[in-house]
C-alpha positions as CSV (number, residue, x, y, z in Angstrom):
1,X,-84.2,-34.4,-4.9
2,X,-84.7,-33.4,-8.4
3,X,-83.6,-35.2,-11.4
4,X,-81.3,-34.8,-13.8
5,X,-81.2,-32.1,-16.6
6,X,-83.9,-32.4,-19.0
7,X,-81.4,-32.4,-21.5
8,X,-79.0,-34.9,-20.4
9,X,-82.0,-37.0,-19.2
10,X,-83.4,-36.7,-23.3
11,X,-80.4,-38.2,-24.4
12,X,-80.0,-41.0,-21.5
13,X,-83.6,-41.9,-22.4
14,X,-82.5,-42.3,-25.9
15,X,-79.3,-44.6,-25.5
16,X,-81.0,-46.4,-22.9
17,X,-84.4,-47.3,-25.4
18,X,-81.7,-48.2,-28.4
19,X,-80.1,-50.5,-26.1
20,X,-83.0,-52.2,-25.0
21,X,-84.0,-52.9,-28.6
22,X,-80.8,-53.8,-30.1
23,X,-80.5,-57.3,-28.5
24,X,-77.4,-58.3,-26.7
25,X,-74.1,-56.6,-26.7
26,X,-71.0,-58.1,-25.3
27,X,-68.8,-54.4,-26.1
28,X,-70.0,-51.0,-25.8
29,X,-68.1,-48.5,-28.0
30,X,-68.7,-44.7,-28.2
31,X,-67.3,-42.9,-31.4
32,X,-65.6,-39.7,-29.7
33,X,-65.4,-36.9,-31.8
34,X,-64.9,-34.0,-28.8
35,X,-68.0,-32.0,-30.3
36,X,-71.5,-31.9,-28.4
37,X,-73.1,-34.9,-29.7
38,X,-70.8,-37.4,-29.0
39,X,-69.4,-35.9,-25.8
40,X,-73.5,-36.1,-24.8
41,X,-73.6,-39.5,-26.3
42,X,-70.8,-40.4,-24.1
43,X,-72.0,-39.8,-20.6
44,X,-75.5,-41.5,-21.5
45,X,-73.4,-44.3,-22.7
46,X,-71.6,-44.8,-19.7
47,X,-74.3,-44.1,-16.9
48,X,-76.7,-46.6,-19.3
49,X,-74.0,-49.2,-20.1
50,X,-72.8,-49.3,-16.2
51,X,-76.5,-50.5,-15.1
52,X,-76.7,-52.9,-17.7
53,X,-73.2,-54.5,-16.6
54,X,-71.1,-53.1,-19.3
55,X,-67.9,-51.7,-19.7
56,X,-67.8,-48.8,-22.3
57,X,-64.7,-47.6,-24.7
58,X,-64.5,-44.2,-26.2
59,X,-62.5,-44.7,-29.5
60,X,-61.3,-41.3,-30.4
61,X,-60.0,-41.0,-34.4
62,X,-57.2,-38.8,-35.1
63,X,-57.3,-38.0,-39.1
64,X,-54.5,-35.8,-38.9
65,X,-55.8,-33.3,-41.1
66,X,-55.7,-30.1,-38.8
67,X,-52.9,-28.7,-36.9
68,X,-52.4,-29.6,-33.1
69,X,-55.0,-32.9,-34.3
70,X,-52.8,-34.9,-31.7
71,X,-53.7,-32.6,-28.9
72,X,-57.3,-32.1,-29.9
73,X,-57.8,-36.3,-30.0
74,X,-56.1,-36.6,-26.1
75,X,-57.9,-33.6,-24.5
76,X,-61.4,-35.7,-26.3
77,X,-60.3,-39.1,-24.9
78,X,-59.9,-37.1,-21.4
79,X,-63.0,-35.6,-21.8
80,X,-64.7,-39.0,-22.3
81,X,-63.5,-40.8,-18.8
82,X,-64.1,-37.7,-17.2
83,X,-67.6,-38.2,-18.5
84,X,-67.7,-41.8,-17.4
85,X,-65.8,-43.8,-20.1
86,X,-64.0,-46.9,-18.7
87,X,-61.3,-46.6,-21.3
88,X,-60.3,-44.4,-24.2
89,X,-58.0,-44.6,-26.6
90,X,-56.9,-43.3,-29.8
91,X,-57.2,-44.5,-33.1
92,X,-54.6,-42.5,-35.6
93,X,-55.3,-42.9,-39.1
94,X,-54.1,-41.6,-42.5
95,X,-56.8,-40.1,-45.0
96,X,-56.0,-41.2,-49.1
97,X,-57.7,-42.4,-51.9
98,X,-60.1,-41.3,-54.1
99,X,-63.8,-39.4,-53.7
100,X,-62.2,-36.5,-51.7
101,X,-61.0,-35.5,-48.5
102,X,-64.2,-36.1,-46.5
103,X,-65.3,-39.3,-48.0
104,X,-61.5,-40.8,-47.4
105,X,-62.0,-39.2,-44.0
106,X,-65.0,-41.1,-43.7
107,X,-63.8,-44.3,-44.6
108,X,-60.9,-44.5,-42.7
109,X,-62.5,-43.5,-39.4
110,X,-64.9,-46.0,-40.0
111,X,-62.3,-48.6,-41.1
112,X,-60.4,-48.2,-38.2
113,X,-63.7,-48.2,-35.6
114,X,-64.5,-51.6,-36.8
115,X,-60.6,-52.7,-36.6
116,X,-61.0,-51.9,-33.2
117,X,-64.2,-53.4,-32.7
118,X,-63.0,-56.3,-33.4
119,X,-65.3,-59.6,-34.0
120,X,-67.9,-60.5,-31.7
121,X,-71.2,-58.8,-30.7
122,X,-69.8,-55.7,-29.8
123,X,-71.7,-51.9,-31.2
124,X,-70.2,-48.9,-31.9
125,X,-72.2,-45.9,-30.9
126,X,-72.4,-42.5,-33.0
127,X,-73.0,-39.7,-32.7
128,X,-75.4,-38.6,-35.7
129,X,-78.8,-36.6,-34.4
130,X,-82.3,-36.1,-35.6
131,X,-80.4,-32.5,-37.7
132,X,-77.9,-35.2,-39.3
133,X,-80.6,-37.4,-40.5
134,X,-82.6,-34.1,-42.0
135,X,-79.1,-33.2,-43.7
136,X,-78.7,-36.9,-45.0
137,X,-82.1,-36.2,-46.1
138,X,-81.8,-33.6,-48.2
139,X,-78.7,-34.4,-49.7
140,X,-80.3,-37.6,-51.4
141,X,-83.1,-35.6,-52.7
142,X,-80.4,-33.1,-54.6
143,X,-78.7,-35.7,-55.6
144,X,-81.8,-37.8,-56.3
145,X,-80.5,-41.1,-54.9
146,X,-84.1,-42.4,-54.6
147,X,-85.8,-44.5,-51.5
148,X,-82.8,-46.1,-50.5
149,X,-80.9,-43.1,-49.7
150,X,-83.8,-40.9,-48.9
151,X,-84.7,-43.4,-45.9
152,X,-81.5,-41.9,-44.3
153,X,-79.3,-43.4,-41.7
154,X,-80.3,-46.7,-40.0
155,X,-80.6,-46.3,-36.1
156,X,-79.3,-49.7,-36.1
157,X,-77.1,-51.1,-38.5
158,X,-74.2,-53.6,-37.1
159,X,-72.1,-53.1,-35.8
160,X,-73.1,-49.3,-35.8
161,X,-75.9,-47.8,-33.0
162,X,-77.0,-44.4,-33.5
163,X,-78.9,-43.9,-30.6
164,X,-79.4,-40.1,-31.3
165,X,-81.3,-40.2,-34.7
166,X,-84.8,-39.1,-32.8
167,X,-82.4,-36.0,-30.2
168,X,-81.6,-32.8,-32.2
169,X,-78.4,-30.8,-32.2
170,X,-79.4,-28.1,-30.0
171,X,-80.5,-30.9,-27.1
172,X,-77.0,-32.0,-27.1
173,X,-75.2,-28.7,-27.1
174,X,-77.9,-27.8,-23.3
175,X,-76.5,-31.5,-22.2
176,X,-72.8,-30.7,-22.3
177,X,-74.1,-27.1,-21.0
178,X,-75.2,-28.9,-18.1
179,X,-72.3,-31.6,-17.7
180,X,-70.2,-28.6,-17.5
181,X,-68.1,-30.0,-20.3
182,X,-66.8,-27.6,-23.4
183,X,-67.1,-29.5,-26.6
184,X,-64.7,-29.5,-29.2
185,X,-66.0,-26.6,-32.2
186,X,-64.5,-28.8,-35.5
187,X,-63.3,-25.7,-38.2
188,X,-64.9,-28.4,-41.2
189,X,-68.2,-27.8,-39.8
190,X,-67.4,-24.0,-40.5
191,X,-66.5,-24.5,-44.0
192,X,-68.9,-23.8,-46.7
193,X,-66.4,-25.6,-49.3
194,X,-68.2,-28.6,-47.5
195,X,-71.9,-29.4,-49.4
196,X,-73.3,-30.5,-46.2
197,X,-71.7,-27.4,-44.2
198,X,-74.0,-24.9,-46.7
199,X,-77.3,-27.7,-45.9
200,X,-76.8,-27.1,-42.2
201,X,-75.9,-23.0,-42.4
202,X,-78.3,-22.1,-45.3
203,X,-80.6,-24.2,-46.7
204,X,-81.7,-25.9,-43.7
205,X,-82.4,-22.5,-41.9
206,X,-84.3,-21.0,-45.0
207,X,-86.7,-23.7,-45.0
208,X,-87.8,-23.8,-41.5
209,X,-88.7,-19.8,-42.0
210,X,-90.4,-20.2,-45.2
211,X,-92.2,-23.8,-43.8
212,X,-92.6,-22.1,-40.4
213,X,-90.3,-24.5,-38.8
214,X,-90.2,-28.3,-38.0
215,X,-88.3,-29.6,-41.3
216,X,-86.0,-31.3,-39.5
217,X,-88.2,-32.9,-38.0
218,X,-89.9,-34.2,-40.8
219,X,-87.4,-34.4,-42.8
220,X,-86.6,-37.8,-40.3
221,X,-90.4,-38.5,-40.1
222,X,-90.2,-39.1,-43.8
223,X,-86.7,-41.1,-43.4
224,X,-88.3,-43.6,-40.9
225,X,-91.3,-44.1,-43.2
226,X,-89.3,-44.9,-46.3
227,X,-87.3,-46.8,-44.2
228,X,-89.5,-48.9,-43.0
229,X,-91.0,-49.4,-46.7
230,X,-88.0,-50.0,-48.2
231,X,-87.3,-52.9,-45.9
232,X,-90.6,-54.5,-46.4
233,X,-89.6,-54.3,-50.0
234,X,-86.4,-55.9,-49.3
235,X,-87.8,-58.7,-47.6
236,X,-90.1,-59.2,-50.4
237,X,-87.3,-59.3,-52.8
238,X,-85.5,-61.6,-50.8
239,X,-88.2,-64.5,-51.3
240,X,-88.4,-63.3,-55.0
241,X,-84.8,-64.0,-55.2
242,X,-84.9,-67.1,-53.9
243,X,-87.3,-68.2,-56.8
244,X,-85.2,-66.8,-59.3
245,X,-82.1,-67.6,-58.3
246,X,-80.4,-70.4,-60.3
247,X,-77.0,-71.5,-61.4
248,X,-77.1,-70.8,-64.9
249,X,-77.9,-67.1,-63.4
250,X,-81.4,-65.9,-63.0
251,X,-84.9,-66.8,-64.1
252,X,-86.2,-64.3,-66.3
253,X,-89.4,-66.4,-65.6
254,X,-89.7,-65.5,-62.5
255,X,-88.8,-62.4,-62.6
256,X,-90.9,-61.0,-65.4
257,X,-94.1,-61.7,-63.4
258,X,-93.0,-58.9,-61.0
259,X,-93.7,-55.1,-60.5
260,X,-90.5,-53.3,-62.2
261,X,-89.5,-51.5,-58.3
262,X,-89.6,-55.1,-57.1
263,X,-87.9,-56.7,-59.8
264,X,-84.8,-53.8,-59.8
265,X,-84.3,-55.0,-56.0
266,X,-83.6,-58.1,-56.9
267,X,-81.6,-57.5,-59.7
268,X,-79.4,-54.9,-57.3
269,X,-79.0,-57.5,-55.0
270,X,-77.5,-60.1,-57.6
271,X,-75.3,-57.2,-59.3
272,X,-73.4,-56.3,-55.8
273,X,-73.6,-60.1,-54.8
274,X,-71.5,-60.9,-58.2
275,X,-69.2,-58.1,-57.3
276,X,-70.8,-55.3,-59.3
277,X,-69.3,-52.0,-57.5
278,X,-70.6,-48.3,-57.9
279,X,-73.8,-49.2,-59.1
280,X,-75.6,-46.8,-60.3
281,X,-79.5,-46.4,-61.1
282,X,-78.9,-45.9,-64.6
283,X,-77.3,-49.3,-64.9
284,X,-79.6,-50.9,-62.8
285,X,-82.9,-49.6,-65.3
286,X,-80.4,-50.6,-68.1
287,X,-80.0,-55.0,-67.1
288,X,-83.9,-54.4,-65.7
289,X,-84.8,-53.5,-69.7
290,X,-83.6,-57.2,-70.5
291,X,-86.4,-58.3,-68.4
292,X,-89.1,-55.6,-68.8
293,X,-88.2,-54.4,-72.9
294,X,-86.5,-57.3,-74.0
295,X,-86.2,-57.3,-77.8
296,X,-83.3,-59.2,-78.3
297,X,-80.4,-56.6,-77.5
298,X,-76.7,-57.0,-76.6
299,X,-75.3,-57.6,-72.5
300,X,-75.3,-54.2,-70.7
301,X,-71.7,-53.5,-69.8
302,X,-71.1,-53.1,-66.0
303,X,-68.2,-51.4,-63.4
304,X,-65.9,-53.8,-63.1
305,X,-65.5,-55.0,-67.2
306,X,-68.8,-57.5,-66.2
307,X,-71.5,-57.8,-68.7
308,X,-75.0,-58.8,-67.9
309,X,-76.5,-60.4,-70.7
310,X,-79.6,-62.5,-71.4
311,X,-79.5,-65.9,-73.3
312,X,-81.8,-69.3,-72.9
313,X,-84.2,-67.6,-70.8
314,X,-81.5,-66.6,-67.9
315,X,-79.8,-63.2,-67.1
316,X,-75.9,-63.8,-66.7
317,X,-73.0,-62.1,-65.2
318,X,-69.7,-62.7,-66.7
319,X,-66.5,-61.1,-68.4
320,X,-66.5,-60.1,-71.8
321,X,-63.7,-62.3,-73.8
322,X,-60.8,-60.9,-75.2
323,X,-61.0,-60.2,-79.1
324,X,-56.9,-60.4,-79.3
């Protein structure tokens, strides 16, 4: 008796090695979007979790931002117990706030996943392939977002699993060919109006002709490496914090005796802990100079109306007073 379909086998192979790694999981969550990747991700899910004793949900999100949206989120959360899914239900949401439509898309999808998560040790699986992580890629690059954002998505990052990161598009599209299932064709990932639409239709293509192919590829080779140093940095900068940390602020001490891409890890780390939001690198450089160039100069004014100043050998965070 043969086995199954090379490509549903690929992608079984992939959810069953990210399960074995990620420790234990008490809830088993698939993020159902109705195209090929998590349709695929959804019936590896299901015939993995059911051997391992667990009971798996497809949480479908309904954004509400195309026409017949309702209808398109039901025949998905049909699709997924027809592919095995114990349960499926769906998660309507309303898309506001600032950054645009598809990062408010983004947040709120992901908002309400973890709202249905819940608390516990539970993972929510995703979709996102080895051609996701290439487009991440690249997009960081343009935008020059440095290591951090170059190192792409995290295959495991609680309480999201992306299983996938290592499977490409096309294997997922022969899997659903081969469960006999018609994924859902999403008209935003048609659009060129969308930045990473044009990545996946144009610039993505023209590189693997003028490289001779495999970009993708190594575009997530190169993701995994940086990954992998940019966590050993992290660490590093963890113990370095440690040392510096005080309650008068930080030891500028300690911190001077540092290599600058060391030091600017800690110093990230305090800003976001303190409540710094949108960070940028150019602020980061800015509170690193009061360590690395000091020559006496003012606080560097942060998002937020915080100030990061240096006095008595310590950098501190604090509100500027009021001159009225």
């Amino acid at each position: 008796m043969s086995g199954p379909d090379p490509a549903i086998a690929a992608v079984r192979t992939a959810v069953r090695d990210f399960l074995a790694s990620a420790g234990v999981v008490e809830e088993l969550c698939v993020a159902v979007s109705g195209g090929a990747d998590s349709l695929a991700l959804t019936e590896a899910a299901a015939f993995t979790g059911h051997r391992a004793g667990l009971k798996v949900r497809a949480l479908v999100v309904d954004h509400g931002l195309q026409e017949g949206s309702a209808e398109t989120a039901a025949r998905a959360a049909n699709t997924a117990r027809d592919l095995g899914a114990d349960t499926a239900e769906v998660l309507k949401v309303r898309v506001e706030g600032a950054g645009g439509p598809e990062a408010a898309a983004r947040r709120a999808r992901y908002g309400a996943l973890r709202s249905a998560l819940g608390d516990g040790r539970g993972l929510v699986l995703l979709g996102h392939t080895l051609d996701d992580q290439a487009e991440t890629v690249l997009l960081g690059l343009g935008r020059g977002s440095g290591p951090r954002s170059l190192a792409g998505m995290r295959p495991h990052d609680p309480p999201w699993g992306r299983p996938l990161l290592g499977v490409t598009r096309a294997t997922t599209r022969r899997a659903c060919q081969a469960l006999g299932v018609d994924p859902w064709q999403d008209p935003h990932n048609e659009d060129p109006r969308f930045t990473r639409v044009r990545l996946r239709a144009e610039v993505l293509p023209l590189l693997e002709d003028v490289l001779s192919g495999g970009v993708a590829a190594s575009l997530a080779r190169t993701a995994a490496q940086l990954r992998e140093d940019t966590e050993a940095l992290d660490t590093l900068a963890a113990e370095v914090h440690l040392r510096a940390f005080t309650d008068e602020g930080l030891d500028v001490a300690v911190l001077a005796t540092e290599p600058p891409a060391l030091r600017r890890r800690v110093l990230r780390r305090w800003l976001l802990d303190s409540g710094v939001r949108e960070l940028t690198d150019a602020h980061l450089r800015s509170v690193d100079a009061l360590v690395g160039h000091w020559r006496g100069q003012g606080g560097v004014w942060l998002p937020g109306d915080l100030v990061a100043a240096r006095a008595h050998g310590r950098l501190s965070l604090e509100a500027p007073q009021s001159t009225t």
